[in-house]
C-alpha positions in Angstrom: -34.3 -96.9 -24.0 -38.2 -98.0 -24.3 -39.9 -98.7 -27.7 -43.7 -99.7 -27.3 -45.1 -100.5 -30.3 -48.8 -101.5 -30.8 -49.3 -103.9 -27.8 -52.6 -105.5 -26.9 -53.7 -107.6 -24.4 -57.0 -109.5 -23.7 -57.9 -111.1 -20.6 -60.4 -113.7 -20.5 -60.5 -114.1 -24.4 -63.9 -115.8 -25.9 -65.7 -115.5 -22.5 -68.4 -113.0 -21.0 -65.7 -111.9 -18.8 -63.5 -110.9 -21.3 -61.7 -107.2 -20.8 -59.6 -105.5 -23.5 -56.5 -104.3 -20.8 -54.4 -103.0 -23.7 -55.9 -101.6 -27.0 -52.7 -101.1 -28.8 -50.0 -99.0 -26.5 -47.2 -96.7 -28.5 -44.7 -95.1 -26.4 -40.7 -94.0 -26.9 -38.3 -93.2 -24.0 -35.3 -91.6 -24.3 -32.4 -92.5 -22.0 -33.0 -90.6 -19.1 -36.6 -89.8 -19.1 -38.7 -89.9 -16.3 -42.3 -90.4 -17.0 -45.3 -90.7 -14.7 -48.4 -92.4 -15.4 -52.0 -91.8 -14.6 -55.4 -92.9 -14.9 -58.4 -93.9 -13.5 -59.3 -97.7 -12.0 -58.8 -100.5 -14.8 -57.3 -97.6 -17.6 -54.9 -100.2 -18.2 -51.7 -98.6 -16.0 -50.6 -101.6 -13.9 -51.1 -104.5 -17.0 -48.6 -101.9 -19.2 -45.9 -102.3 -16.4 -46.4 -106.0 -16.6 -46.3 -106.1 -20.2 -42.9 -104.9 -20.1 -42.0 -106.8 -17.0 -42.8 -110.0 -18.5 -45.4 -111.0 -16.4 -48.0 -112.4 -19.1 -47.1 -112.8 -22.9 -48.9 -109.8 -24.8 -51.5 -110.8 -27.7 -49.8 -108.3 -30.2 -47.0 -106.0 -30.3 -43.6 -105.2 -29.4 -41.5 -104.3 -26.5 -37.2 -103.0 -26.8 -35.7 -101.6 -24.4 -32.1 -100.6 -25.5 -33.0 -101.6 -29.2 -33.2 -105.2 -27.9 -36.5 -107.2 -28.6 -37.7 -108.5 -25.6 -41.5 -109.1 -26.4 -41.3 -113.4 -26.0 -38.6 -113.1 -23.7 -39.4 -114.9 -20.3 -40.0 -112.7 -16.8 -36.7 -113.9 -14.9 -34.5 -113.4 -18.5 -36.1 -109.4 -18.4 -34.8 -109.3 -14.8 -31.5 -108.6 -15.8 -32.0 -105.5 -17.3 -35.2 -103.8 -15.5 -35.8 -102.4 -11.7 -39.1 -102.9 -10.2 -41.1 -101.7 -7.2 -44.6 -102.9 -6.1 -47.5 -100.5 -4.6 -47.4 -103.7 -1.7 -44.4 -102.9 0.8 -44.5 -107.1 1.2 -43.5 -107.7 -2.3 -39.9 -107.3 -3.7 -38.2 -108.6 -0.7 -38.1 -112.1 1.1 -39.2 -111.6 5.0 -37.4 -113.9 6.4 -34.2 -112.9 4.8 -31.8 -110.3 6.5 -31.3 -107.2 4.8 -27.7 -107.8 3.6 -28.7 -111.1 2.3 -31.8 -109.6 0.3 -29.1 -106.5 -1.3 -26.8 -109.5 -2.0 -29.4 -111.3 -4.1 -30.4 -108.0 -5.9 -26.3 -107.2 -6.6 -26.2 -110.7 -8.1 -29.1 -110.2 -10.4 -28.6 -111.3 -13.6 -25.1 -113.0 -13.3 -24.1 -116.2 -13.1 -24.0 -118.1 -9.5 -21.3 -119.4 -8.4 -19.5 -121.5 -5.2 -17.5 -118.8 -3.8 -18.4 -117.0 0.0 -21.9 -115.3 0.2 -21.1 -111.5 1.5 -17.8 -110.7 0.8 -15.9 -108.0 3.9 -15.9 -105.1 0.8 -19.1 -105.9 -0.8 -20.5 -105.7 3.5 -19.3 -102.4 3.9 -20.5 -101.1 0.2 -23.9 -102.3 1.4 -23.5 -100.3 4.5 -23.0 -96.8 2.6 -25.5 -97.6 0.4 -28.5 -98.0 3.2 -26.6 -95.3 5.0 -28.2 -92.7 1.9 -31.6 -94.0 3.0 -31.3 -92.1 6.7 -33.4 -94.8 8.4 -30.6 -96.5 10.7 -30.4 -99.7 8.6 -27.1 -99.8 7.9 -27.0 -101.1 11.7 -29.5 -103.6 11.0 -27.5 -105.9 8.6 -28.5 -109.1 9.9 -32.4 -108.1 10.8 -34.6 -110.0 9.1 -36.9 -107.8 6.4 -40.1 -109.2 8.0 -39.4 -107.2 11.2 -39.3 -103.5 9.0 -42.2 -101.2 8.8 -43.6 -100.6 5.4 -41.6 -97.5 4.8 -38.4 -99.0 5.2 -39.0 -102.3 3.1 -40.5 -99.9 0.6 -36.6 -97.7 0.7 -35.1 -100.9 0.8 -36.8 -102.6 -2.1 -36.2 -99.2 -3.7 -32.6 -99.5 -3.1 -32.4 -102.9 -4.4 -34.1 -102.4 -7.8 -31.0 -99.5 -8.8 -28.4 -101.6 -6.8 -27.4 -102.7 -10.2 -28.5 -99.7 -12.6 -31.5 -101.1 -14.7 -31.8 -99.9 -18.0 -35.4 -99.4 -16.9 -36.9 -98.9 -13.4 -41.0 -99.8 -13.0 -42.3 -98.1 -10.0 -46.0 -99.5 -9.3 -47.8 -96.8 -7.5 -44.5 -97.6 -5.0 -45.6 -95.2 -2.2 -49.9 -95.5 -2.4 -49.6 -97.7 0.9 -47.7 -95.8 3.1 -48.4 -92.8 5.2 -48.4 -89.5 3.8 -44.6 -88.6 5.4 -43.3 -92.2 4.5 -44.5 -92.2 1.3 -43.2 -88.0 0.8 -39.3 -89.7 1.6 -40.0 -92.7 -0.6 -40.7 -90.3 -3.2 -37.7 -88.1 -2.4 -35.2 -90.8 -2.3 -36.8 -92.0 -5.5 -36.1 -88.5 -7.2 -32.6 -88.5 -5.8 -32.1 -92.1 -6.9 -33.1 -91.3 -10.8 -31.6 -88.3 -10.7 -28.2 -89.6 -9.5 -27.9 -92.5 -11.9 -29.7 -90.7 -14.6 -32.1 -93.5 -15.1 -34.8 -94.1 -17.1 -38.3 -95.0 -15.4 -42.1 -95.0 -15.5 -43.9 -94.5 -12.1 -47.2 -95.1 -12.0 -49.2 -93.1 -9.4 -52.7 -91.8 -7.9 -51.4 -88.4 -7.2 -51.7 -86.0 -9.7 -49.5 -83.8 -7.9 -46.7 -86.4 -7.8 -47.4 -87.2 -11.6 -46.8 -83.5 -12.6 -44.2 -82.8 -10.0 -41.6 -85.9 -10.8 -40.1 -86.5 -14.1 -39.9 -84.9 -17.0 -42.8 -86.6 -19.0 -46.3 -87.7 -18.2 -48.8 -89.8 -19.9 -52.6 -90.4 -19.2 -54.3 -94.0 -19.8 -57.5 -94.6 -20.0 -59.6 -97.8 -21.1 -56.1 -99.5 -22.4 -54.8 -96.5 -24.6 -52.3 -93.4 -24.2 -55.0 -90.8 -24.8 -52.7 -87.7 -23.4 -48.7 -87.4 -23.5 -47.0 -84.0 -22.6 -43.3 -83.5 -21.6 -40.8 -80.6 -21.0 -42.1 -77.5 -19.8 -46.0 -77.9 -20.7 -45.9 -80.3 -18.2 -43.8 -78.1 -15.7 -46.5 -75.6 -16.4 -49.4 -77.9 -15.5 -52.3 -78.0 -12.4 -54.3 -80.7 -11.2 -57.3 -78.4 -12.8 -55.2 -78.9 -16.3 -55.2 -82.5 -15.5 -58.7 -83.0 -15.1 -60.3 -80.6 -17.8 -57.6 -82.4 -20.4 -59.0 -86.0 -19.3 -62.6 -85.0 -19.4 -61.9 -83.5 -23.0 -60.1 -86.8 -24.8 -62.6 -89.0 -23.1 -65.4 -87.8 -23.4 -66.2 -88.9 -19.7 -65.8 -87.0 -16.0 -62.7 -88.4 -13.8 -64.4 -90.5 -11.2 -61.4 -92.0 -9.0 -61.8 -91.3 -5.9 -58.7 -92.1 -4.7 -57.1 -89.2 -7.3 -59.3 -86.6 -6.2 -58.4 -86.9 -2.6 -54.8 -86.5 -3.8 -55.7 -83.3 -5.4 
């Protein structure tokens, strides 16, 4: 579903504050697979997500996803096909929007726009069962306007709205890492339920080792713009947070010093 081949970027190229983000990224995904990623600050973890989001052009490389070549196409054309949710609760939704009128632009995503009635009466009461599944009231919020949610809730919701239309590939930016620890445990759930259900494929990027070895089925370790540890089926099942750290410290050479990963130990 995901073919990486080779990509680089450069930020700042020909200047003294030039950083190498991406040093030449391979990865495959299968339909279906789940993979987490981790890392410490600047390994290059958030940039991949935008490479494949569309965000910034990449220097070298390419990007498919579902054998189609993406790599020059534009962020809103990539839209159509992908699912994304940000670490910021803020982003992903528009505030002053109710919450029926931001799940009615994510159902439209990708399709052409036309003259007929905003919110039909059926697509209404599809919307309704499908905050329902969140079990945070919302489905009796329709008209509320995003703004007034906490961070949990616009964090489910933007959730919700990346799958309403199944994305051949979901990005999850370290989607829970500004929540409380209980809001950001049923983010996670209904994130595992979510995938699960629709069998999608997606890369979560996270903080907490424990998350990254608990969800999915794959996990990868970046550090300074490369892959530099990939384990899957039941190695990873098998794993610790010990594992973790010993396998980092051996491919690089260096100890892990994020602080914010070892306090999610």
């Amino acid at each position: 579903m995901l073919e990486v081949k080779n990509i680089k970027k450069t930020f700042n190229k020909g200047t003294v504050n030039e950083k190498q983000a991406l040093r030449g990224v391979n990865i495959l995904l299968n339909d279906g697979d789940f993979c987490t990623i981790i890392g410490g600050n600047g390994a290059g973890k958030s940039t991949f997500l935008n490479a494949i989001s569309g965000v910034w052009p990449v220097d070298e490389g390419e990007i498919r996803i579902d054998g189609r070549d993406i790599t020059r196409l534009p962020e809103y054309k990539r839209a159509a096909f992908l699912g994304r949710v940000f670490q910021d609760p803020m982003t992903g939704t528009a505030a002053t929007m109710g919450i029926e009128e931001n799940l009615a632009l994510a159902f439209r995503r990708g399709g052409r726009r036309t003259l007929r009635a905003g919110i039909t009466a059926k697509e209404r009461k599809f919307y309704e069962e499908q905050l329902a599944r969140l079990g945070l009231g919302l489905q009796t919020r329709m008209t509320s306007k995003v703004g007034l949610l906490s961070g949990g809730q616009r964090q489910a919701l933007t959730l919700l709205m990346s799958t309403l239309k199944r994305p051949k590939l979901l990005l999850l930016d370290e989607h829970t890492a500004a929540l409380d620890p209980k809001t950001a445990r049923k983010v996670l759930d209904l994130t595992n339920e979510i995938v699960q259900e629709q069998k999608l494929t997606a890369l979560m990027v996270t903080h907490n080792m424990k998350d990254a070895i608990q969800m999915g089925n794959r996990l990868i370790m970046m550090h300074e713009g490369t892959i530099i540890y990939d384990v899957a089926g039941e190695e990873k099942k098998s794993l610790t947070v010990e594992d973790l750290l010993r396998k980092f410290e051996e491919v690089s050479g260096e100890e892990f010093a994020n602080d914010r990963m070892m306090l999610a130990r």
